[in-house]
C-alpha positions in Angstrom: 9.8 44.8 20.3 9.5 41.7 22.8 12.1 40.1 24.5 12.0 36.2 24.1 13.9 35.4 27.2 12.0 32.2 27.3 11.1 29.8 24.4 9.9 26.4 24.3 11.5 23.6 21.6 8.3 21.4 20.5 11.4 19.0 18.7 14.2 16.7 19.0 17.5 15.7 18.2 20.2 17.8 16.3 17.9 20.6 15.5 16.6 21.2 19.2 20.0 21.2 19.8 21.0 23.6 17.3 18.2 26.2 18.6 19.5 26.0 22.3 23.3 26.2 21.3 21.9 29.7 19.8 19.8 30.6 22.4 22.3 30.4 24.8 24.3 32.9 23.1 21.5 34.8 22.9 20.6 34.3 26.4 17.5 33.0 26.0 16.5 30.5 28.7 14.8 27.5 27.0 12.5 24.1 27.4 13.2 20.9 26.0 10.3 18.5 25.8 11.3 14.7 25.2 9.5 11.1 24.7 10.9 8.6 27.4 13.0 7.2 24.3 14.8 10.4 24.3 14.9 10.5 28.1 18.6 10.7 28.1 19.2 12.8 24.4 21.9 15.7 24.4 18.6 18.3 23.9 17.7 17.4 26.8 20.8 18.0 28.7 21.9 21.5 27.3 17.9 23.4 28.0 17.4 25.1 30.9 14.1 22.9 31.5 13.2 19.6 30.2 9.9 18.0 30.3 8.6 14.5 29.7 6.0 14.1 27.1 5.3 10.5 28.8 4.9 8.4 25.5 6.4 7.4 22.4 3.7 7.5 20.1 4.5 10.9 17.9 0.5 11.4 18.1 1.0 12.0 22.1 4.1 13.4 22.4 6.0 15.4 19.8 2.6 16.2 17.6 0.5 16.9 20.5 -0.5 20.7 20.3 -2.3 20.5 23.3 0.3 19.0 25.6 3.2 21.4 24.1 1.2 24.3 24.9 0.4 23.1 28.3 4.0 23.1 28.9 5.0 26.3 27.2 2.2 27.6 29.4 3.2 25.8 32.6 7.0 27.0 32.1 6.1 31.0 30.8 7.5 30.7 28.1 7.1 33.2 25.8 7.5 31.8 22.4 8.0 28.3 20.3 10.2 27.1 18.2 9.1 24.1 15.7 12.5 23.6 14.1 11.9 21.4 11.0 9.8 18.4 10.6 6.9 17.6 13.2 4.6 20.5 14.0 7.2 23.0 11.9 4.7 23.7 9.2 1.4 23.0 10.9 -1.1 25.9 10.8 -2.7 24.4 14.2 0.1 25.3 16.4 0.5 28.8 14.7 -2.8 29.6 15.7 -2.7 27.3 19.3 0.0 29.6 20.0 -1.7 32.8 19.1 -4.7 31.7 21.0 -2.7 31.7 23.7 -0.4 34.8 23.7 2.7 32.5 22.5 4.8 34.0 20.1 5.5 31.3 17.2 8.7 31.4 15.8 8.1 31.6 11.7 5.4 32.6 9.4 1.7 33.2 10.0 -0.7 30.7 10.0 -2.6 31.7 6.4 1.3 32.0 5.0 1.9 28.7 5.8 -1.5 27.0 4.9 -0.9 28.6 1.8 2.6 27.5 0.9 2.6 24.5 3.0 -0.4 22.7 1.1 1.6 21.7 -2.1 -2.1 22.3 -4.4 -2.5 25.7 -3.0 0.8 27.0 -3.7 0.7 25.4 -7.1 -2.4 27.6 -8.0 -0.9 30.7 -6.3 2.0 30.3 -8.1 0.6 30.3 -11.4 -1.3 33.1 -10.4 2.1 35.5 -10.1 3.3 34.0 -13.2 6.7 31.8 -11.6 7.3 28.9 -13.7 5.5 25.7 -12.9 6.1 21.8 -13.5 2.6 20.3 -14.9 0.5 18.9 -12.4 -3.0 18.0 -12.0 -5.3 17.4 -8.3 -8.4 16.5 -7.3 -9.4 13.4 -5.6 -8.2 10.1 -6.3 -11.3 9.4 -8.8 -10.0 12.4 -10.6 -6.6 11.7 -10.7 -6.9 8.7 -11.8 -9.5 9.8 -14.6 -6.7 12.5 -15.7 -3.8 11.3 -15.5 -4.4 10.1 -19.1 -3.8 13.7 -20.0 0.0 12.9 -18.9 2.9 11.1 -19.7 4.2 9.0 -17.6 6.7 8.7 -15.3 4.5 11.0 -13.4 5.2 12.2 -9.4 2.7 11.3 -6.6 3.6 14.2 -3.8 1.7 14.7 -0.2 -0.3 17.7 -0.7 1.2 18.8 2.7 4.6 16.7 2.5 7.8 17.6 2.6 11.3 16.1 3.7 11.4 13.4 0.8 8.2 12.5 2.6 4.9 11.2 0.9 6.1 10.9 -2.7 6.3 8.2 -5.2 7.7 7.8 -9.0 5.1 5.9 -11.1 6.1 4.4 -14.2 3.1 2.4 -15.8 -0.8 3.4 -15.2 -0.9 -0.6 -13.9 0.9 0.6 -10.3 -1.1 4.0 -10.0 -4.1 3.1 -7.9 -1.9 1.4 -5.3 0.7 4.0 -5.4 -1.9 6.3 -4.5 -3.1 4.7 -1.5 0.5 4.5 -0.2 1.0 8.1 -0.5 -2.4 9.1 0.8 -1.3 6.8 3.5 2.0 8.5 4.4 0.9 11.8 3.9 -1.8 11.0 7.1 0.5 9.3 9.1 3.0 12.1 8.9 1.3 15.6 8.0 -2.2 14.8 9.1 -3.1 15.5 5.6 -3.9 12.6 2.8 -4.7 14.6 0.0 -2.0 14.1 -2.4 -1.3 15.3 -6.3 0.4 14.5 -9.8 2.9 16.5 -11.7 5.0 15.3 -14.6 7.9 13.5 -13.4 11.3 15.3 -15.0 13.8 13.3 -15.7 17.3 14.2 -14.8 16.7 17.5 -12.8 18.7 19.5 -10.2 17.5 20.5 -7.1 18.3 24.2 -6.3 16.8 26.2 -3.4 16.8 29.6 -2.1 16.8 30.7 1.9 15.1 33.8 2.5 14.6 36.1 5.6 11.6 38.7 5.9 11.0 40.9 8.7 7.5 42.9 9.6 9.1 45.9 8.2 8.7 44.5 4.3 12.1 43.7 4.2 13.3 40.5 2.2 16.7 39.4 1.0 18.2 35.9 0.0 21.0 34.1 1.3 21.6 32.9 -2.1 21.2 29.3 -2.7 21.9 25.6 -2.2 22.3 22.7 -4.6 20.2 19.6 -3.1 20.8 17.2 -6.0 22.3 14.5 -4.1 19.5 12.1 -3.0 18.5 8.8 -2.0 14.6 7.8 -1.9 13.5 11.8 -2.6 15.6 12.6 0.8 18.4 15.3 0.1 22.1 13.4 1.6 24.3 16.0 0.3 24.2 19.6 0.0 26.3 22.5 -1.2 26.1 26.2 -1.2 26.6 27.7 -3.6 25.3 25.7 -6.2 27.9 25.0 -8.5 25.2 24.5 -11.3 24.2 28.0 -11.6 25.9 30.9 -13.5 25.7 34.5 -12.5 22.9 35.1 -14.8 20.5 32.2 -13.8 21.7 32.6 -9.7 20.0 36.5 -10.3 16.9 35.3 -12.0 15.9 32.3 -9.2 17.0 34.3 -6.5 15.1 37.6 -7.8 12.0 34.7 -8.2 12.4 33.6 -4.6 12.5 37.2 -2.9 9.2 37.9 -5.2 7.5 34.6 -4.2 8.3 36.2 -0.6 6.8 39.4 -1.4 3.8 38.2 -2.8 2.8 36.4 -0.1 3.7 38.6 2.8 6.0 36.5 4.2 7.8 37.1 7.8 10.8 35.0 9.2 13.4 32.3 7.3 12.0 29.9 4.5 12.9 28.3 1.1 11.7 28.2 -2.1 12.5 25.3 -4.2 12.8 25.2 -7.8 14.0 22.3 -10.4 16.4 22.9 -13.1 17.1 21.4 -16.5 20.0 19.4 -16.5 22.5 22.6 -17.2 20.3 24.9 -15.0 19.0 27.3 -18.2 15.5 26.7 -16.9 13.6 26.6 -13.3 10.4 25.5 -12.3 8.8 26.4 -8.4 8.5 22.7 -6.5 7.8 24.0 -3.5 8.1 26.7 -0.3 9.3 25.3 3.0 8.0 27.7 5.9 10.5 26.8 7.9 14.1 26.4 8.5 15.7 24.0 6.2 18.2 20.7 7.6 21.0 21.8 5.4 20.8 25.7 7.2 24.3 25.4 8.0 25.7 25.1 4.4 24.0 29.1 3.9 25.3 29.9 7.4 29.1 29.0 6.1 29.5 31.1 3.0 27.5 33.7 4.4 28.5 34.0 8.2 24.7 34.6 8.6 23.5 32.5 12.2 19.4 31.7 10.3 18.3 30.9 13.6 19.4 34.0 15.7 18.0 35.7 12.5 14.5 33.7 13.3 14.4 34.7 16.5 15.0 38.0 16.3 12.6 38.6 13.7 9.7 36.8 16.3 11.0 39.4 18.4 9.9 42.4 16.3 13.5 43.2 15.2 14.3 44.6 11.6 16.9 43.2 9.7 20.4 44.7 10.4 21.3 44.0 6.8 20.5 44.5 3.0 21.1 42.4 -0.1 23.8 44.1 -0.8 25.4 43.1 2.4 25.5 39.7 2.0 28.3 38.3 0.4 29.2 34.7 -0.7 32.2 33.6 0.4 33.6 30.3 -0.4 31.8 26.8 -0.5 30.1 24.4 1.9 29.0 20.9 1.8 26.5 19.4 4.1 26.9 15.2 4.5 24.2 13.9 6.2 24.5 10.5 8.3 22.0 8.2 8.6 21.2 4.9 10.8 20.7 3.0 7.1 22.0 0.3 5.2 23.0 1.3 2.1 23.8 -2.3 0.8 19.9 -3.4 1.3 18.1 -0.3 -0.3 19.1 2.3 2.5 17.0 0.2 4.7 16.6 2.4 8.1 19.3 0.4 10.4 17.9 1.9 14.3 19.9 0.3 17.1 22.6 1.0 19.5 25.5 3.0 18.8 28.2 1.3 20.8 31.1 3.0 20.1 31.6 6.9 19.0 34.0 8.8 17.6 33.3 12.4 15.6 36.0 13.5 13.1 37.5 17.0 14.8 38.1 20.4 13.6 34.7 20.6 11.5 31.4 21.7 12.0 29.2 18.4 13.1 25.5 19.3 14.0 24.3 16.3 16.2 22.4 15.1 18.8 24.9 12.6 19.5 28.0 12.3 22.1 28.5 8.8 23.3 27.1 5.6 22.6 23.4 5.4 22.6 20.4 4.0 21.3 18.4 4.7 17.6 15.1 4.8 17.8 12.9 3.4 15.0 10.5 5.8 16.1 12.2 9.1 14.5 13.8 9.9 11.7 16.9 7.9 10.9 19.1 11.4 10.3 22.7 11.0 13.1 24.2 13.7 12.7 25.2 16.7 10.0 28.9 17.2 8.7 29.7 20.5 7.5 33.1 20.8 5.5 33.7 24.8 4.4 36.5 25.5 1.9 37.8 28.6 -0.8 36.3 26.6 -3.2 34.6 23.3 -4.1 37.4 21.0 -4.5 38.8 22.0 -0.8 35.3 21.4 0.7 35.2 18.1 -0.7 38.4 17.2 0.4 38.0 18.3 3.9 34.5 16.1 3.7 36.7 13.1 2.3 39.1 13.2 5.1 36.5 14.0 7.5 34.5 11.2 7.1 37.7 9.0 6.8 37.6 9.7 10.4 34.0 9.4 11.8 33.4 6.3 13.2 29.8 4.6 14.0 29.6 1.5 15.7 27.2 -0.7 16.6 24.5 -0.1 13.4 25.0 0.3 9.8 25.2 3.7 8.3 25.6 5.4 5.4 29.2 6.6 5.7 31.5 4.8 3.5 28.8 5.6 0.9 29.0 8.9 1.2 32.7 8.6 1.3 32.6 7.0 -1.9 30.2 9.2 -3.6 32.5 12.3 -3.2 35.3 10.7 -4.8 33.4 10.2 -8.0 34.6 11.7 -11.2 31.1 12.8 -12.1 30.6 14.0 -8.6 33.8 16.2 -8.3 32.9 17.8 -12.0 29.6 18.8 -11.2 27.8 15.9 -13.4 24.6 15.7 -11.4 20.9 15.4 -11.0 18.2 14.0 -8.5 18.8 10.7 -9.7 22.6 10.7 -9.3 22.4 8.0 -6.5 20.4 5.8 -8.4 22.6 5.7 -11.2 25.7 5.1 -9.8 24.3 3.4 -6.6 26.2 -0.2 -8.0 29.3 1.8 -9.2 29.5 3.5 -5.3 28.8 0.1 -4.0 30.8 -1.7 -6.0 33.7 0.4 -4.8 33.2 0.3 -1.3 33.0 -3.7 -1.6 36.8 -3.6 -3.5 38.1 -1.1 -1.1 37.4 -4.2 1.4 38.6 -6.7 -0.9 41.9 -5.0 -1.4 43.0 -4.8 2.4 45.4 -7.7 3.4 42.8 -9.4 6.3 45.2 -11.1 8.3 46.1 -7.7 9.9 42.5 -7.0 11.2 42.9 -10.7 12.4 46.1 -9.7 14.2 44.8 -6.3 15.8 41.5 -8.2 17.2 43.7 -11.1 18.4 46.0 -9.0 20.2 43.1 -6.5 21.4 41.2 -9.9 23.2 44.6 -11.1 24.3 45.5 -7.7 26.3 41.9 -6.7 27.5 42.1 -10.3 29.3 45.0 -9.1 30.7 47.1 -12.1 29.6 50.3 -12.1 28.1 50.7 -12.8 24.9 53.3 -14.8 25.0 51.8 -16.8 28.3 48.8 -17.2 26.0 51.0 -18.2 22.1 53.8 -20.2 23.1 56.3 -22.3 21.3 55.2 -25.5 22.9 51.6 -25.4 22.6 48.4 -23.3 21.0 51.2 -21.3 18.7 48.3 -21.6 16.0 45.2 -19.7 16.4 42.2 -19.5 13.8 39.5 -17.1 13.2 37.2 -16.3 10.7 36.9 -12.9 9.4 33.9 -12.5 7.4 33.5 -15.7 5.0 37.1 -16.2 5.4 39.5 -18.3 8.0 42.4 -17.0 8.7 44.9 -18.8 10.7 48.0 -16.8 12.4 50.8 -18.9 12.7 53.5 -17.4 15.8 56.9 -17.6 15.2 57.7 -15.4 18.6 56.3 -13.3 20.9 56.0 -10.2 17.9 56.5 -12.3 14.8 53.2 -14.2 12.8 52.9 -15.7 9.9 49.5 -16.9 7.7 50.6 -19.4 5.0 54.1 -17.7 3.4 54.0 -14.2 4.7 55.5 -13.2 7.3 54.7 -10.0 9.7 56.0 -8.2 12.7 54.2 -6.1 15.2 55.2 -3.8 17.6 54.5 -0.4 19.8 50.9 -1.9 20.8 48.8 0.3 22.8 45.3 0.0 23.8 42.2 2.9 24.5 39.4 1.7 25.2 37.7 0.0 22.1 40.4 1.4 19.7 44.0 -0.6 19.1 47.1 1.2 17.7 50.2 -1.2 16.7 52.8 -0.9 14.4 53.1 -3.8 11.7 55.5 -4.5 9.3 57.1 -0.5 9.9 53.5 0.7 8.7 51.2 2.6 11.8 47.8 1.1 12.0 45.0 2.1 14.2 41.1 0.2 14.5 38.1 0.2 17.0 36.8 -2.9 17.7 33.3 -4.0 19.3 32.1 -7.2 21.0 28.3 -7.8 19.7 26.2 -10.9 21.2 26.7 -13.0 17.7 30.8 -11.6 16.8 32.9 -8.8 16.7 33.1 -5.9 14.8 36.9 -3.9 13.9 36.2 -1.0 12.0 39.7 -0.5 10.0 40.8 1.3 7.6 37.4 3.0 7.1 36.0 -0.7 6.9 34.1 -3.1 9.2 34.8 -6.4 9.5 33.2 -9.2 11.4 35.7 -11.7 12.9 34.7 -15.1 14.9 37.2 -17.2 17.3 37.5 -20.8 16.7 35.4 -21.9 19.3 32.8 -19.2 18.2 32.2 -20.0 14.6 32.6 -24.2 15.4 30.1 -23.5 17.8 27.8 -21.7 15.5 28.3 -24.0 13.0 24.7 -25.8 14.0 23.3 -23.1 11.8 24.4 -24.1 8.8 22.1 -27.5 9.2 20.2 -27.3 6.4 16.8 -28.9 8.2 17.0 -26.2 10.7 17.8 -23.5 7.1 14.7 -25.0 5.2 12.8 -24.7 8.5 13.2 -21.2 8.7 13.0 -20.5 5.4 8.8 -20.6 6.4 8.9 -17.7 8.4 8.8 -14.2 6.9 10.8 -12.1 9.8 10.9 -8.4 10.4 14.2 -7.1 8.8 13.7 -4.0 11.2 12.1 -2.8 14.2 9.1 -0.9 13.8 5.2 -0.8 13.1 2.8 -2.6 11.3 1.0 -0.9 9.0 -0.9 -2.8 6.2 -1.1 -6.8 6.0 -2.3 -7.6 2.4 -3.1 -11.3 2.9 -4.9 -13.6 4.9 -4.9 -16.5 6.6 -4.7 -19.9 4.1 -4.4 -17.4 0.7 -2.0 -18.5 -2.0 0.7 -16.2 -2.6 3.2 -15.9 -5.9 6.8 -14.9 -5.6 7.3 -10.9 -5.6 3.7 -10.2 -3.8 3.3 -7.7 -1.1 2.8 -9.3 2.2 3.2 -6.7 4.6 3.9 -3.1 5.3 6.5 -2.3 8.1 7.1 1.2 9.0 10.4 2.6 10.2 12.3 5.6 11.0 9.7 7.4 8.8 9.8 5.0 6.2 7.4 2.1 4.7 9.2 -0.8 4.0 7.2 -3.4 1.7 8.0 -7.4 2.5 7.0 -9.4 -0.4 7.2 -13.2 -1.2 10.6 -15.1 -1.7 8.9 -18.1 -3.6 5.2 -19.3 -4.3 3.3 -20.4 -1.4 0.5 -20.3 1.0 0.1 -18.4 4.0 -0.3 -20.5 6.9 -0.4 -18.2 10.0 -0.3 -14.3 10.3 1.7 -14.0 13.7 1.0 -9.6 13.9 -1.8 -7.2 13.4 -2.0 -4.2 11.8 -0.3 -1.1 14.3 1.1 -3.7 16.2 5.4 -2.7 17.1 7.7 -5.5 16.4 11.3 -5.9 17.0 14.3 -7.0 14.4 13.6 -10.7 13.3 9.9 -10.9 14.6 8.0 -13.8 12.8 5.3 -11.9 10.9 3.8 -14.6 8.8 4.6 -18.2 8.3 4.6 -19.5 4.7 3.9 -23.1 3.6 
């Protein structure tokens, strides 16, 4: 057996911080290696040593096998840990590691090649006789040749992807060729791989998965397993264990298919098999092995009181497991929420940015790399934080979530929070009436509710709070500032509304016949408690460059002064409008990946234009109306910020 009493963390955010916090316990010293984006990141902060990969390009800093192990070397460490994502499932740093007497924290490299490449494991699969989707692979000639032989919708997947990454839905053989490209495209820029495959798309699945741990000793048990159904662009968003899907019967059968899978292909440390269901989980099919640990880890960890990453590291250590199957026992359920920087109104478009204001529900699990108010890279995934809600059974986990989230509070950037609130309380949500495409179906519905949840809350109070918030934090009186005499009017304009508080004394308002009173005000920081009308209200509010945000009542709200919006009025000139209706802008930060057009080409409305890539995600800018390109203002790989000029259109 070795002792790991040093290991080196080749990743970022929540997860590096996970593996420290466990480490510690374990007391395991440990390195943290960060980009100078992440100079100031909570991973960073808790590791014994922390070392600057000096650039934010993933290709020279968090990908770079040679410069990890330079550092792992340089600090004596004695092993790595990939977490998930990145280098977790690369063979190269399995075997950089071995090369140089580094103990690597998971499965052998020909395990992982194996299971990792989504092709190979296909064929392997079949081999042990696991249930299979039909697929077909090959290069893109072929594919495209063969395809005929199946019905579409058929799935385009990275042939090394994982993480929702590198997959497409195809619908019509017209949109094949390009979807394709796109894959093969994201699947290099990701997983250094671009082969990719095709499998028969099925409609209305659930996602089920099983966690495994193996030892060297030939040991492997199952942790039982985790409904991922919940998802938004192939990315899992929620995640329960146990599934709530399966029965006794069919839990045995894909759990006894995972621990075989395991077997068959000597497997050593944590990983997950995932499998597909039919819509009432009587049937499975193998997806895919992750050699790795999973994001929604934590969800296993609460109904089995099983820590998977001391587990990891003691079986890199040489340890056996302490446990057999018929020690584990589930015990209640979890549900994993997972937060984004997204805006769930345009598409879940990734929203990076600064947090400015930060406030984490108490009293539940939260995994996070986040603390206080700081910046979201578009260079990383878009992924906040993890919210873990544990209960005696389903309906108490998702009422803990419910009120959890009620209470976390993200300011600064959009995110996907109220969406998630909203999901929850769904009828077909709460009685189990799910599949993969569960977001896309009631993505309106979820919407649509969040949008009347707003409409329904009485706007002059949120007018009141940020009044009385700018009124004390210039350390003016109100009544010095509202009095009888003069100025006992004030206006603002709260989204595309104007609102006009009318004082009647010192704590009395009115706007047009109502009539409110406010008392008990007190002020921390960016959040306001005051007492209107006998009712307790509380609300964070946040000064931006353009307005305000208040975030109330699990809302946001943006409110202009008078003077603000009169002075902003300029932009509603239509001249200066059509003007910049020529310019196609940036929606996001990020890179430039693929310009379609040139220079003086006609374009129609709904063509492709341009390919921007954020937060691990392409976003595809297409025409508003028929024109003519007149100037391309970017080149391919270039970065760009929010609202660069890309192209101008004439």
């Amino acid at each position: 057996m070795t002792n790991l009493s040093k290991i080196l963390i080749t990743n970022r955010g929540e997860i590096a911080v996970r593996i420290i916090k466990t480490a510690n316990a374990l007391n395991i010293k440990t390195v943290a290696v960060f980009s100078p984006a992440d100079s100031e990141s909570l991973h960073v902060k808790l590791a014994t040593e922390a070392y600057n990969l000096e650039s934010n390009e993933l290709s020279e800093s968090y990908l770079n096998i040679e410069k990890l192990v330079k550092i792992a070397l340089k600090t004596q460490c004695l092993a790595v840990h990939a977490g998930y994502g990145f280098l977790s499932e690369n063979p190269k740093l399995v075997r950089a590691c071995k090369e140089n007497n580094l103990v690597f924290i998971g499965p052998d490299a020909k395990v992982m090649e194996l299971m990792g490449n989504k092709v190979k494991a296909r064929e392997f699969i079949k081999s042990i006789q696991v249930p299979l989707v039909e697929g077909i692979t090959g290069s893109i000639e072929n594919l495209l040749q063969a395809c005929d032989t199946l019905e579409y919708p058929l799935l385009i997947k990275a042939a090394a992807g994982g993480g929702g990454k590198g997959m497409r839905i195809v619908w019509k053989s017209d949109d094949l060729k390009l979807a394709l490209e796109s894959t093969q495209r994201e699947a290099l820029a990701y997983f250094g791989d671009s082969e990719v495959f095709i499998e028969k798309y099925i409609e209305n699945p659930r996602h089920i998965e099983v966690q495994i741990l193996a030892d060297n000793f030939g040991n492997v048990i199952h942790l039982f397993e985790r409904e991922c159904s919940i998802q938004r662009r192939y990315q899992k968003i929620i995640e329960e264990a146990p599934s709530p899907t399966l029965n006794a019967e069919m839990r045995k059968k894909i759990t006894n298919a995972a621990v075989s899978i395991a077997l068959a292909t000597n497997y050593v440390n944590a990983g997950t098999i995932e499998f597909l269901t039919n819509a009432v989980g009587s049937e499975f099919y193998f997806l895919e092995m992750n050699t790795r640990i999973q994001v929604e880890h934590p969800v296993t960890e609460m109904i089995t009181g099983i820590d998977i990453v001391e587990q990891q590291i003691k079986i890199a250590q040489g340890e056996a497991l302490t446990f057999s199957q018929s020690d584990i026992k589930l015990l209640g359920h979890a549900i994993e929420c997972r937060i984004y920087a997204e805006n769930t109104f345009q598409n879940f478009m990734p929203s990076p940015g600064n947090i400015e204001f930060y406030s984490a529900p108490q009293n539940i699990r939260i995994d996070s790399a986040i603390e206080k108010p700081q910046r979201i890279e578009p260079f990383y995934d878009p992924m906040i934080s993890k919210i873990i809600a544990f209960g005696n059974n389903r309906k108490n986990a998702i009422n803990q979530m419910i009120s959890s989230l009620e209470k976390y509070v993200v300011l600064g950037l959009e995110t996907n929070i109220s969406y998630l609130n909203e999901l929850l309380l769904l009828t077909d949500f709460i009685e189990n009436n799910i599949s993969t495409h569960f977001c896309t179906k009631h993505n309106e519905l979820i919407l649509n509710n969040i949008k009347l949840k707003k409409q329904k809350i009485d706007k002059s109070i949120p007018v009141l709070m940020f009044h009385l918030f700018q009124t004390e934090t210039n350390k003016k009186h109100l009544w010095q500032k509202v009095q009888f005499y003069e100025n006992r009017e004030k206006t603002y304009k709260i989204e595309d509304d104007f609102i006009t508080l009318f004082f009647e004394n010192k704590n009395s308002f009115s706007v047009k016949e109502k009539k409110y009173h406010f008392e008990n005000l007190t002020i921390y920081s960016n959040q306001i408690n005051v007492q209107v009308n006998n009712e307790y209200l509380k609300a964070q509010i946040f000064n931006t460059y353009e307005d305000h945000l208040i975030h109330f009542q699990n809302q946001f709200f943006k409110v202009l002064s008078d003077k603000k919006f009169y002075e902003n009025s300029i932009f509603e000139n239509q001249s200066i409008r059509k003007q910049a209706d020529k310019n196609i802008k940036s929606h996001i930060p990020g890179k430039v990946i693929k310009i379609y057009v040139q220079e003086n080409q006609e374009i129609k409305e709904g063509e492709s234009l341009i390919i921007i890539e954020s937060m691990k995600m392409e976003n595809t800018i297409k025409a508003l109306s028929n024109g003519k390109v007149k100037q391309i203002l970017v080149s391919e790989n270039q970065n760009v910020d929010k609202n660069k000029i890309l192209l101008e259109i004439e």
